[in-house]
N, C-alpha and C positions, 0 to 999 in steps of 0.2 A: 599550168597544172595545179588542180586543188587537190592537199594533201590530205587526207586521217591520221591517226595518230597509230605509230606502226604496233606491231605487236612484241610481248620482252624478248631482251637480247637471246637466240638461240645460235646451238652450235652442233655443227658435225662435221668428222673425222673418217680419215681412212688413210690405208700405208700409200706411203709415195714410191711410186714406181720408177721416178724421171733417175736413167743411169748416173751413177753418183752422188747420189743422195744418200746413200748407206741407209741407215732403218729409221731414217726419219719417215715423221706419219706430215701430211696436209690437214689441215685446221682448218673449217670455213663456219664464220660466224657473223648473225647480225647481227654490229653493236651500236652500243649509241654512240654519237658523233661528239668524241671525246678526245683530247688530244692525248697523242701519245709518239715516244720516239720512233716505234717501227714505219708509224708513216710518213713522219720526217724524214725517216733515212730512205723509203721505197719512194717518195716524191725526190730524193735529189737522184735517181738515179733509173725514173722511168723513160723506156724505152721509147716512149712518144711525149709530149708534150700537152701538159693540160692544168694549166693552173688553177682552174675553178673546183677541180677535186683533190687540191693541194688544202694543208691545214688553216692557212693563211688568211684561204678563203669559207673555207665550211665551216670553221668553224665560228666566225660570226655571221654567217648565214645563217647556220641553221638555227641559232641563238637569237638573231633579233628578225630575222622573217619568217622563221619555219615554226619557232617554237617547239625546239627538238623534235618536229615531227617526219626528220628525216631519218635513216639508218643508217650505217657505215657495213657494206659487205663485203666483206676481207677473206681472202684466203692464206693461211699462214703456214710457213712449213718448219719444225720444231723437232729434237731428236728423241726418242726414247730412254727408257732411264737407262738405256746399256751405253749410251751417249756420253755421259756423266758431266761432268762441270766442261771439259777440255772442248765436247761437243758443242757446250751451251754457248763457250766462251768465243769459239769458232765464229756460230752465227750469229751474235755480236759484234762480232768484227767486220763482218761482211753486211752490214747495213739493217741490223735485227736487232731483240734485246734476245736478253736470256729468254723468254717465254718465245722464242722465234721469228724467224723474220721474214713480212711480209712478202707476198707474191704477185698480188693482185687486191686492187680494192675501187669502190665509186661508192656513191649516194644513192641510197635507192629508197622508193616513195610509192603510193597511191595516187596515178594520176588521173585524172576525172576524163573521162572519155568525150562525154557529150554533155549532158545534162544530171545525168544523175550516175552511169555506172562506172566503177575502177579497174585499175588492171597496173602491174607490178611496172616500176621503168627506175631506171638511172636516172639519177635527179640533174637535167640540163636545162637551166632555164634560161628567160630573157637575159638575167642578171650574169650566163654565164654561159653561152649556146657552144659548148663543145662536152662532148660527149664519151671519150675515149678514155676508160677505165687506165689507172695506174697501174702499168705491167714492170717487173721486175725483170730485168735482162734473160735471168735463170728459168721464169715462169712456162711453164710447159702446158700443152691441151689438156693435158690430165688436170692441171691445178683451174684452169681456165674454165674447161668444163663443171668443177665442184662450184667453181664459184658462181657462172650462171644459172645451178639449180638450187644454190641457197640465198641468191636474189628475187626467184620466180617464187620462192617458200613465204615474199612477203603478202603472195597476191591470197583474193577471198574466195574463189571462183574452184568450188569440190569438182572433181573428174577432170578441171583442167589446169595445166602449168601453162602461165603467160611470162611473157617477158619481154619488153619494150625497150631499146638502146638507140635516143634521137640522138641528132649532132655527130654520128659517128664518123669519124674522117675517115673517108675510103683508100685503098691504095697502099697504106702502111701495115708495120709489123703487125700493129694489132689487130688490125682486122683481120687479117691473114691468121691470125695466133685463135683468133674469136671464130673463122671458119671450120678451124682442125675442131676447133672446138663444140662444136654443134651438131654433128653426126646423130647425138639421142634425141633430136629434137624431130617430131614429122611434120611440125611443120616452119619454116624458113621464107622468111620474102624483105625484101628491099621495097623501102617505100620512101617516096619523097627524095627522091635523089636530087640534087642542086649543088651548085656552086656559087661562091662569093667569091669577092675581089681579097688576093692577098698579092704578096710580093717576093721575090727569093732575098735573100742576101748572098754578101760578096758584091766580087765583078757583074754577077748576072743581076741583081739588084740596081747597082749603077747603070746599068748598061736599058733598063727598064725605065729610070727616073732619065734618062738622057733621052730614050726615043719619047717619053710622054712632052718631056721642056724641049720640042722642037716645034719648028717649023709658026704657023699662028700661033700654037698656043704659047708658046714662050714669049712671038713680040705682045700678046693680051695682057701674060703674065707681067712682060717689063712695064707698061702701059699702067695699069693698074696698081701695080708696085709704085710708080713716079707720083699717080692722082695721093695715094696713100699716104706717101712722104710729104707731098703738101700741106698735111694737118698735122705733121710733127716727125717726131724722132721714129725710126719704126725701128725696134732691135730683135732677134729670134734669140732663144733659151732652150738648154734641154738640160734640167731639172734633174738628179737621183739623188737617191740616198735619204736624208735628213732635209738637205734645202727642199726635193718635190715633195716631202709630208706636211713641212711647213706652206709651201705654196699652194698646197690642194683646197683648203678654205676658199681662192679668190675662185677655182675652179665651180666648187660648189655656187658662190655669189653669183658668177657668170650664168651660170646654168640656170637657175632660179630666177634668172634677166627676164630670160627668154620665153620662148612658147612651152618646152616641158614646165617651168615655175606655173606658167597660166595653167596649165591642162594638172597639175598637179601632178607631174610625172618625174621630177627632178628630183636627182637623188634627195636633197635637203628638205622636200617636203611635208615627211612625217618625220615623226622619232627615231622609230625602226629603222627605216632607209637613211637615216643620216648617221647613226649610232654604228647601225652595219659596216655603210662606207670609212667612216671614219677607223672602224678598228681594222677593216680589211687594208686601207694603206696604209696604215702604221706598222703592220706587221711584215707587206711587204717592203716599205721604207729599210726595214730593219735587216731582211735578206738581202738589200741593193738588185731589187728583184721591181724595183718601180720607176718608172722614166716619165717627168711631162714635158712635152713640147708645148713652147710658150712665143706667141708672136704679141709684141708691146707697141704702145705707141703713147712714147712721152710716158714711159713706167707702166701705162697701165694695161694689164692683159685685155687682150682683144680677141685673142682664140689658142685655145687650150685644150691639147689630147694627154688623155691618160693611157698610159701603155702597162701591159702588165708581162713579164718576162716571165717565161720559162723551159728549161733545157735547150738554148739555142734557137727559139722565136719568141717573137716579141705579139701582142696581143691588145692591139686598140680598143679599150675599154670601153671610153666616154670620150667626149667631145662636147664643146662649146664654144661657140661667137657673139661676138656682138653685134645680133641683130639690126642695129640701127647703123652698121658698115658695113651691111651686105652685099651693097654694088659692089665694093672693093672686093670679093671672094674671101677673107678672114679665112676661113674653114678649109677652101681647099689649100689655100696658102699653108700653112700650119699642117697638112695633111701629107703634103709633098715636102716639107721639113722632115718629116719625121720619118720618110720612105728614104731620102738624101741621108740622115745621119745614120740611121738603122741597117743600109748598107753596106757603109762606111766602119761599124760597128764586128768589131773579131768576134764577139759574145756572142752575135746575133746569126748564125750561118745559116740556119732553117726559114730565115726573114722575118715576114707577118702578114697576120691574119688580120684582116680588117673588122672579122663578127658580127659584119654589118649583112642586111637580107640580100637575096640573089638579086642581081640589076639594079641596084641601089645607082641612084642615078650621082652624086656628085662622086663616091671614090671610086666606083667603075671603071671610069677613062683614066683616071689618076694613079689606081694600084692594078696593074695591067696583070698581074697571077692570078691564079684560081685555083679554090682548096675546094676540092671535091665532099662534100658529106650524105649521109643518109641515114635512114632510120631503120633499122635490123628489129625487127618483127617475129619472135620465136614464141611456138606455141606444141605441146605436147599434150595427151594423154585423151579419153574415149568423149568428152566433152569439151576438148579445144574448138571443134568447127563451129558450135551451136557461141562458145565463147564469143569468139573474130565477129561472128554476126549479128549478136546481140551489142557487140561493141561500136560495128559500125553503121547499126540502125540507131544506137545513140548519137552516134555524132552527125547524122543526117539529121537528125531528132532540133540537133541545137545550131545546125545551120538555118535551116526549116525557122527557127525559131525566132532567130538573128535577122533572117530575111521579114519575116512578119512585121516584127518588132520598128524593123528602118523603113516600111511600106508606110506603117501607121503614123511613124513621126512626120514624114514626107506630107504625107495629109493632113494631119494636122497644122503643119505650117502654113502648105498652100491656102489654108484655111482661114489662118489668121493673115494672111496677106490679103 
C-alpha cells in the first residue's frame, strides 16, 4: 500500500448509550501515531490479539517507514464534567488516563488501489499482515460503529464513504463486534478470504507436533539430524527477554546471507528497515513479549525465528537459514522447535500464527492449524458504486500493467539469448 500524507488530527463525539456507562460521552478521533498510556493499557487487555497495532510496533513503524504518514483511529469513552475527579479517577483505574479510556483503535492510511487511485484502509502490511483493530472487552457496536465512520473520514472520495479492513481474522469476537457494527453501511462484502498455517496451544498443540514428527517424516527428520551432527555440535535456543534483543543482530547477519540480503529485502538492508526492526525488538524485548528460536552448530546460528507475543499467541515474525545447509532442512528444523516449545508454553494458549501466505509450501505440512482471514470491504453513501468501480478498474489497470511490463522483459531476454 502506498500512503499520502493523511489530513490534521480530527475529532467527534456523541453520548454513550452502552448500559452502565452513566453520562459518559464516546470520543472518536484521528490522531497522529504518538504514544500514549490509554493505548498501552487497551493493548494489554484486547480482546483478540494483534501486535502489529500495539505501540511497540507503530510506533517505529510509522517513524522510520511511514514517516508519520499513518493515523491512529481511536475511539475513547470519557465522563462528563457531572463525573468529576472520582469519575475521571474510575477510568483510570480501569486501563484509561484521566482524559478516558480507550475502546477501540488501528492505523489507518491511504492505500493506493492500482495505479494511481486511493481509498481509506487499516494499515496491515507485509511488515505486519493482521488486521484486527484493538477492542477493549467493554467496547460496544455503538463505540465500533463511531469508529468505522471516523476511519472512512480519512478517505478523498465526495458522495462516498470507503473503508477497507485486510488481514481481518474471521470467526472471532471482533468480527462478530465489527458485524453489529455495520448495519449504516449499504454496502458490505468479504473478499479475499484464505487461510495460513497456524497451530493451537496446550495439549492440542502437542498433540499436532506429535502427529507432523510421525511416521517418514520423523525417520527423515532423525536422518538429517545425524548427517547435521557430523559437522559439529548442533544445540537448539529459545531466546527472551534481554539475551533475544541481544541475539537479534546475528539474526539480522543471517538474513542478509541470504537471497532477501541479495534481492535487497532483508530487514538490514536500508536504514529505515533496520532502525525500525531494531527499536521494534528492543521495546518488545522490554515487555518479554519477544522469543527467538535458535538452532546452532559449533556456536554458530544456523536458523533463526523471531516470534512476536501477544495476549496468549505467539506470531512468527521472520525467519533465516543458512542457505549453504539447506539439504539438512535448518528452517524447518527451527520451525518445529518453535511449534514443540510454544506448545509447551502456559503463556501461549491461543498457539501461533505463522503470517506466512496461504499454501506456503515449507510450514504447511509442519504447522497443521489454520487461521482463517479476510478483507471486509464497506462502502456507503449516493457515489459509493461508481467509487468500488473506479477502484477496481484501477487495479485491473496495474495488473494489465504488471502483465505488459513481464511480457516485455521475457522478450527482451529471449533476445539477448
Amino acid at each position: 500500500m502506498t500512503p499520502t500524507r493523511p489530513p490534521a488530527d480530527t475529532t467527534a463525539s456523541l453520548p454513550s448509550t452502552r448500559p452502565g456507562s452513566g453520562s459518559g460521552r464516546l470520543t472518536a478521533r484521528l490522531r497522529p501515531v504518538e504514544a500514549s498510556p490509554a493505548w498501552a493499557a487497551l493493548a494489554e487487555v484486547a480482546i483478540e490479539p494483534n501486535p502489529f497495532f500495539c505501540p511497540a510496533f507503530l510506533l517505529p513503524y510509522a517513524r522510520h517507514m511511514m514517516r508519520d504518514r499513518l493515523m491512529l483511529a481511536t475511539v475513547e469513552e470519557a465522563p462528563d464534567n457531572h463525573g468529576g475527579q472520582d469519575a475521571a479517577r474510575d477510568i483510570a483505574a480501569d486501563g484509561g488516563t484521566a482524559g478516558g479510556r480507550w475502546l477501540i483503535a488501528a492505523p489507518v492510511g491511504l492505500q493506493t488501489a492500482g495505479l494511481l487511485l486511493r481509498s481509506p484502509a487499516l494499515w496491515a502490511s507485509d511488515y505486519g499482515p493482521v488486521g484486527t483493530p484493538l477492542v477493549h472487552p467493554d467496547c460496544t457496536p455503538e463505540a465500533a460503529a463511531l469508529f468505522l465512520q471516523t476511519a472512512a473520514g480519512l478517505g478523498p472520495w465526495p458522495g462516498a464513504r470507503l473503508l477497507d479492513l485486510p488481514f481481518l481474522v474471521t470467526g472471532g469476537p471482533v468480527m462478530s463486534l465489527l458485524r453489529a457494527a455495520t448495519s449504516g453501511w449499504s454496502g458490505q462484502s468479504m473478499a479475499g478470504q484464505a487461510e495460513r498455517a497456524a497451530h493451537a496451544g496446550g495439549t492440542e498443540g502437542a498433540r499436532q507436533h506429535d502427529e507432523v514428527m510421525s511416521g517418514k517424516r520423523r525417520k527423515e527428520f532423525d536422518r538429517l539430524s545425524r548427517r547435521l551432527a557430523e559437522l559439529g555440535t548442533v544445540t537448539e535456543e529459545r531466546l527472551r527477554g534481554a539475551a533475544a534483543c541481544d541475539a537479534f543482530p546475528e539474526f539480522l547477519a543471517l538474513e542478509a546471507a541470504g537471497w532477501k540480503g541479495e534481492g535487497r529485502t532483508a530487514l538490514g538492508s536500508t536504514p529505515d528497515t533496520r532502525a525500525f526492526a531494531l527499536a521494534f525488538i528492543a521495546a518488545l524485548a522490554g515487555q518479554d513479549a519477544l522469543c527467538l528460536e535458535v538452532l546452532r552448530l559449533d556456536g554458530r546460528a544456523i536458523a533463526m525465528l523471531v516470534q512476536v507475543e501477544h495476549q496468549g499467541r505467539t506470531h512468527a515474525w521472520k525467519i533465516a537459514y543458512d542457505e549453504g545447509l539447506g539439504r539438512f532442512s535448518p528452517g524447518q528444523r527451527v520451525t518445529l522447535q518453535a511449534l514443540r516449545h510454544a506448545a509447551a508454553d502456559p503463556r501461549l494458549p491461543l498457539g501461533g500464527d505463522s503470517l506466512a501466505v496461504p499454501d506456503h509450501p515449507m510450514i504447511n505440512p509442519l504447522w497443521r492449524g489454520r487461521l482463517a482471514y479476510a478483507r471486509l470491504e464497506l462502502s456507503d453513501g449516493p457515489l459509493a458504486p461508481l467509487a468500488r468501480q473506479a477502484l477496481a478498474v484501477d487495479r485491473l489497470c496495474r495488473r494489465l500493467a504488471r502483465h505488459i511490463v513481464h511480457r516485455l522483459r521475457r522478450l527482451a531476454a529471449g533476445r539477448q539469448g
